[in-house]
N, C-alpha and C positions, 0 to 999 in steps of 0.2 A: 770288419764293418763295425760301426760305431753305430752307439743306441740313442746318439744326440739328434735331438731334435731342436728344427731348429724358433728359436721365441716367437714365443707367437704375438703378433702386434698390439691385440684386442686385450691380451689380459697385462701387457704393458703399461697400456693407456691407463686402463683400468688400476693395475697399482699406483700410476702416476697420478692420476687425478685423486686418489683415496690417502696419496700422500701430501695435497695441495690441501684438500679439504683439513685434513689434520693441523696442516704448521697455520693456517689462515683461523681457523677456530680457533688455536691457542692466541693467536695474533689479537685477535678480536677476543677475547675473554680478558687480558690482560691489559690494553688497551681500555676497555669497557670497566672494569673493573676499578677505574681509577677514579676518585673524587674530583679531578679536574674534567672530568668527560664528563659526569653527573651534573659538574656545573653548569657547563658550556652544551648540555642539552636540556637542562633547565632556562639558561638565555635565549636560545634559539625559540624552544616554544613559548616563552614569554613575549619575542620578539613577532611569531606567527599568531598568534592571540592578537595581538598590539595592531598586525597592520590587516588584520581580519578589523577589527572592530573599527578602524580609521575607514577602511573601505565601504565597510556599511553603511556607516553615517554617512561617508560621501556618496554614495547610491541613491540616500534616502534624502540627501538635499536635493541631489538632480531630477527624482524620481518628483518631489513635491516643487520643485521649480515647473517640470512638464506639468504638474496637475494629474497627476498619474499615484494611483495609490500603492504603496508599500508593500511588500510580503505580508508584513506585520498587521496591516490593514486587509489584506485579504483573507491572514486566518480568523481576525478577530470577525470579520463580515463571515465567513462561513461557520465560527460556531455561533454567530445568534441565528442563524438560519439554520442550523440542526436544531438550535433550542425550539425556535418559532415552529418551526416543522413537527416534534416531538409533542408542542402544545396542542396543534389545531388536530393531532392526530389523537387525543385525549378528548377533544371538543368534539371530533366528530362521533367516534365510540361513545361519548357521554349522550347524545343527540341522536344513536341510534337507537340506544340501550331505550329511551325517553321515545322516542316514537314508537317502539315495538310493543311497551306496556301500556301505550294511549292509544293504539291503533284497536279497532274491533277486530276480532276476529274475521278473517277474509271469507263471504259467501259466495257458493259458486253464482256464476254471471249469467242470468237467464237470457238467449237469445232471441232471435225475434220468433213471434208466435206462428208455429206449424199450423197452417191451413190445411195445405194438402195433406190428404189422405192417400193412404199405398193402395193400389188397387188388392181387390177383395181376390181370394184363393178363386174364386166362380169364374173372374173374367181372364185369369191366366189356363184355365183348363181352355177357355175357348179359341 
């Protein structure tokens, strides 16, 4: 009897794939490493920059041909309305702080005048 067993698939895979990751990492290390990859991914994002910025501006022609306000026009409207907001919330604290030390002192609120009288100890014994 023999004490071979037989391979097992799982750790096959496994060495195979850890031998793919290897020669593909060197692949790419060597590859990447080169001043002509550096350059030609220096063009690329100059080139993604480039038709970024074309697109915008043709966004922002179509967007003011509709009469439709821009991104740009939307943040600059939302921070004068945190400014404005930040103000009037300074004016109102200003204005309460100014009412609190012009107000008098608050007296209690007398109700209307007690007529009636409680009946007397005399007439609940009866």
């Amino acid at each position: 009897m023999t004490n071979d067993k037989a391979p097992d698939p799982a750790m096959q895979f496994s060495e195979w794939v850890t031998q793919w990751e290897r020669s593909f990492d060197e692949y790419s290390n060597r590859m990447m490493g080169t001043e002509e990859f550096s350059k030609n991914m220096n063009q690329f994002q100059s080139m993604q920059m480039e038709f970024q910025r074309t697109f915008s501006d043709a966004m922002a022609q179509q967007l003011a041909n509709f009469n439709i306000p821009s991104r740009d026009e939307i943040l600059k409207i939302g921070e004068t309305l945190t400014i404005i907001d930040r103000r009037l919330l300074q004016i109102e604290k200003a204005l309460a702080k100014i009412n609190d030390t012009a107000a008098p002192a608050p007296t209690k609120k007398k109700g209307p005048a007690r007529t009636r009288k409680p009946p007397s100890a005399d007439a609940k014994e009866a």
